[in-house]
C-alpha positions in Angstrom: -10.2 102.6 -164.2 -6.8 101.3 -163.1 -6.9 98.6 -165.7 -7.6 100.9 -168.4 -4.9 103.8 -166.9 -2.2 101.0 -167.0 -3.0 100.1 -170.7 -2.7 103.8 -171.8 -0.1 104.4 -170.0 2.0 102.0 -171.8 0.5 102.5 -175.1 0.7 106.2 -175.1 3.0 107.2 -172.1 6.4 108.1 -174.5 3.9 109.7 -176.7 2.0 111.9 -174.8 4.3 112.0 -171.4 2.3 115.0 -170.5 -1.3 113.2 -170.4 -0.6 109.2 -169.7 3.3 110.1 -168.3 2.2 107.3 -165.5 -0.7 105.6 -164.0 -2.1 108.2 -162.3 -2.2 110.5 -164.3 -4.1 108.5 -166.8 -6.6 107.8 -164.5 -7.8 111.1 -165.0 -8.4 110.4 -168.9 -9.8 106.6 -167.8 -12.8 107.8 -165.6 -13.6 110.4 -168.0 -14.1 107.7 -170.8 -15.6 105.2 -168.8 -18.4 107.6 -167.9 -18.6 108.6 -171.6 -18.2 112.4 -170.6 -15.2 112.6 -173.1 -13.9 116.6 -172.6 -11.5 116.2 -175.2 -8.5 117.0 -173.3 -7.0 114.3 -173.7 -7.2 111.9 -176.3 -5.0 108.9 -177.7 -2.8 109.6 -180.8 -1.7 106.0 -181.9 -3.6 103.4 -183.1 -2.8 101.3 -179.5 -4.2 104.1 -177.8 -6.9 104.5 -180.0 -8.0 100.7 -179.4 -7.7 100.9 -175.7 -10.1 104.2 -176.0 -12.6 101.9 -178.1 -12.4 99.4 -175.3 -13.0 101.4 -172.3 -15.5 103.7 -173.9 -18.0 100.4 -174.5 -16.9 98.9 -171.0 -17.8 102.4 -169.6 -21.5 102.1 -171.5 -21.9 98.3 -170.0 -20.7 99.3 -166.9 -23.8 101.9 -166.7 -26.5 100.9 -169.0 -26.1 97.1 -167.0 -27.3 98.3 -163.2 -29.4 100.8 -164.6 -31.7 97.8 -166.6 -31.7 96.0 -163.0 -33.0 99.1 -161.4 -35.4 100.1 -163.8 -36.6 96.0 -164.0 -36.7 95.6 -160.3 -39.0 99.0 -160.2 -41.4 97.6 -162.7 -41.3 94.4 -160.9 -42.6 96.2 -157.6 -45.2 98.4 -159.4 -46.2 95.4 -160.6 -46.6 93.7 -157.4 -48.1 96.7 -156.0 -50.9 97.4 -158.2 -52.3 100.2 -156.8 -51.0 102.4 -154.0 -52.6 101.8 -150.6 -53.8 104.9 -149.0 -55.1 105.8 -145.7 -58.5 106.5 -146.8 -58.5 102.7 -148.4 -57.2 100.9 -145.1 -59.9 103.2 -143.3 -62.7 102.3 -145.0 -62.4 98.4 -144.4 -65.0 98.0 -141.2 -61.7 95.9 -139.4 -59.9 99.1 -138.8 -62.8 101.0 -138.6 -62.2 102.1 -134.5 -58.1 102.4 -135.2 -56.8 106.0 -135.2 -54.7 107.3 -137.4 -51.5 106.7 -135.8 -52.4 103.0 -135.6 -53.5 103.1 -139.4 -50.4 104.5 -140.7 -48.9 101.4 -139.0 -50.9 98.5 -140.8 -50.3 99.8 -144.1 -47.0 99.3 -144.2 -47.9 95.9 -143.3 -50.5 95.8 -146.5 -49.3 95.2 -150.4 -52.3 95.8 -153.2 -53.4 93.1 -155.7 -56.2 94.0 -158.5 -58.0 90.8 -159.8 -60.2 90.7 -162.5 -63.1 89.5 -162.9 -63.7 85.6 -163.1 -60.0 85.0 -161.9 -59.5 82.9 -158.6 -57.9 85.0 -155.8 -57.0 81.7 -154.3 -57.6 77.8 -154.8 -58.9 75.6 -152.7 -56.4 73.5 -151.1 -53.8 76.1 -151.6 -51.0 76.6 -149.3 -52.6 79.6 -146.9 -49.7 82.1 -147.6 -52.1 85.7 -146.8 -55.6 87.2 -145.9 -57.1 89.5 -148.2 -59.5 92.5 -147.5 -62.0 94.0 -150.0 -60.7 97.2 -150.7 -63.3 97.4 -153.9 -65.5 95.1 -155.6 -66.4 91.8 -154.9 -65.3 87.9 -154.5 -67.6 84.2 -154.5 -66.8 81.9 -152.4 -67.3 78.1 -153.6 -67.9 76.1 -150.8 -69.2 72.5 -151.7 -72.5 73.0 -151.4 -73.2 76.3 -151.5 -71.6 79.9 -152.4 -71.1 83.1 -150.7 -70.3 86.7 -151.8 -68.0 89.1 -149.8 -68.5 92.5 -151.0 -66.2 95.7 -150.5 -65.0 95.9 -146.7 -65.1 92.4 -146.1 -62.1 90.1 -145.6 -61.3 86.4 -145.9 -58.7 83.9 -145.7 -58.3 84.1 -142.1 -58.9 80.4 -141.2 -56.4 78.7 -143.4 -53.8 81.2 -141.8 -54.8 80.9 -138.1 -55.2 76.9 -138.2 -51.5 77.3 -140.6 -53.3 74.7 -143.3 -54.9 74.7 -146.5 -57.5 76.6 -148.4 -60.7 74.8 -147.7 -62.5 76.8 -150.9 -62.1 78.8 -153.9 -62.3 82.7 -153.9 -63.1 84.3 -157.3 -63.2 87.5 -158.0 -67.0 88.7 -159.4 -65.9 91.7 -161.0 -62.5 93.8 -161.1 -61.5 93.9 -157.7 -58.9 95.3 -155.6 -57.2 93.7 -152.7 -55.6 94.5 -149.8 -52.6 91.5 -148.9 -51.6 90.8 -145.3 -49.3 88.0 -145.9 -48.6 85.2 -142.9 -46.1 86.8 -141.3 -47.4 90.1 -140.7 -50.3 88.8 -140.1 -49.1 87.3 -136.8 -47.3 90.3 -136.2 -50.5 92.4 -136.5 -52.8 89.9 -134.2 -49.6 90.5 -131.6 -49.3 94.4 -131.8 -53.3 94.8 -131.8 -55.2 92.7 -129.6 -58.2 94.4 -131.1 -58.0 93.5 -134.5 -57.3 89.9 -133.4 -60.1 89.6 -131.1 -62.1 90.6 -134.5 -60.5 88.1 -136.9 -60.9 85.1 -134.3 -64.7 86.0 -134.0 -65.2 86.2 -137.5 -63.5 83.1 -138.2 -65.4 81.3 -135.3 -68.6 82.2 -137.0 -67.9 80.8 -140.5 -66.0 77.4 -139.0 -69.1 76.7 -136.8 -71.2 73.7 -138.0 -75.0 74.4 -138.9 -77.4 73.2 -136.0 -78.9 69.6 -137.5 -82.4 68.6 -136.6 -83.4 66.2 -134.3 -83.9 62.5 -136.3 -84.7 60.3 -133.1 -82.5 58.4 -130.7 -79.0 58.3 -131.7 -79.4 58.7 -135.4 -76.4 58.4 -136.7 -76.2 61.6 -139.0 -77.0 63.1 -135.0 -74.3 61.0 -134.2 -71.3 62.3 -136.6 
């Protein structure tokens, strides 16, 4: 605005002392081009004053179309990210938070982002850097463990382990059909285990249960299978 008030001031100042007489008083006429509102009032008579009107009316159209494509991209990006919206009734419905009131509810889902995978698609690979957990907000994942597979079906969650022993995906998680996920990545997931000793007494059973090794049967003195 100043920039453009100097360089009509000196263009057009003997010519029109009334409008661009000095700085300020061009200003007025600068921030009305540069937000391409244009009332007409006043408007440059020589060609140097014309130019200088060309020049701060496109700067003025840069100056606004350029944060206006970051907002609108970074807004696509985060609808993007987000999927879906979580609602209350979704958090609810996952067994987990079953026993939570409402009050305690609200506060996980801020914790929560939404992911939609479809179907066929891994969720996550095995041997993956453990980045989040995911609930089963709708629909349904496989499991490939080496030697066998297992379904998780709406309500259900997974990825705990990797996250509580801070290591690696031990197997691959495909989604069986469209399905939508709710995200609790690392760090609020540590954040959630701290605030509700509930939900973390839940997780750490759970992910007791699927870490513990199968019973073997008995093969004589010190076999060695007995052994490893």
């Amino acid at each position: 605005m100043i920039v453009a008030a100097a360089m009509m001031h000196i263009v057009e100042g003997r010519a029109q002392p009334d409008k661009f007489g000095s700085i300020p008083e061009a200003m007025y006429w600068a921030i009305i081009t540069l937000t391409t509102v244009g009332y007409g009032d006043a408007v440059p008579i020589t060609p140097g004053g014309k130019l200088v009107a060309g020049i701060t009316a496109v700067t003025g159209l840069v100056m606004l179309s350029l944060p206006v494509g970051i907002i609108a991209t970074a807004f696509a990006e985060v609808i993007h990210r987000r999927d879906f919206v979580v609602t209350w009734n979704m958090v609810a419905r996952v067994p987990l938070f079953a026993q939570l009131d409402a009050v305690e509810i609200a506060s996980i889902m801020r914790f929560l982002r939404s992911q939609i995978v479809e179907a066929g698609d891994a969720v996550v690979h095995r041997d993956d850097i453990a980045h989040s957990m995911y609930f089963i907000a709708n629909g349904s994942v496989e499991i490939e463990l080496p030697d066998r597979t297992v379904k998780l079906e709406e309500g259900q969650f997974f990825g705990e382990i990797a996250l509580l022993r801070q290591g690696l995906r031990t197997a691959t998680v495909r989604a069986l059909e469209t399905t939508k996920l709710l995200v609790l990545d690392r760090e609020d997931f540590f954040i959630l285990m701290q605030q509700n000793p509930l939900i973390a007494d839940r997780i750490q059973e759970v992910a007791r249960g699927r870490m513990a090794p199968e019973p073997l049967e008995p093969q004589g003195d010190l076999a060695r299978r007995e052994v490893e």
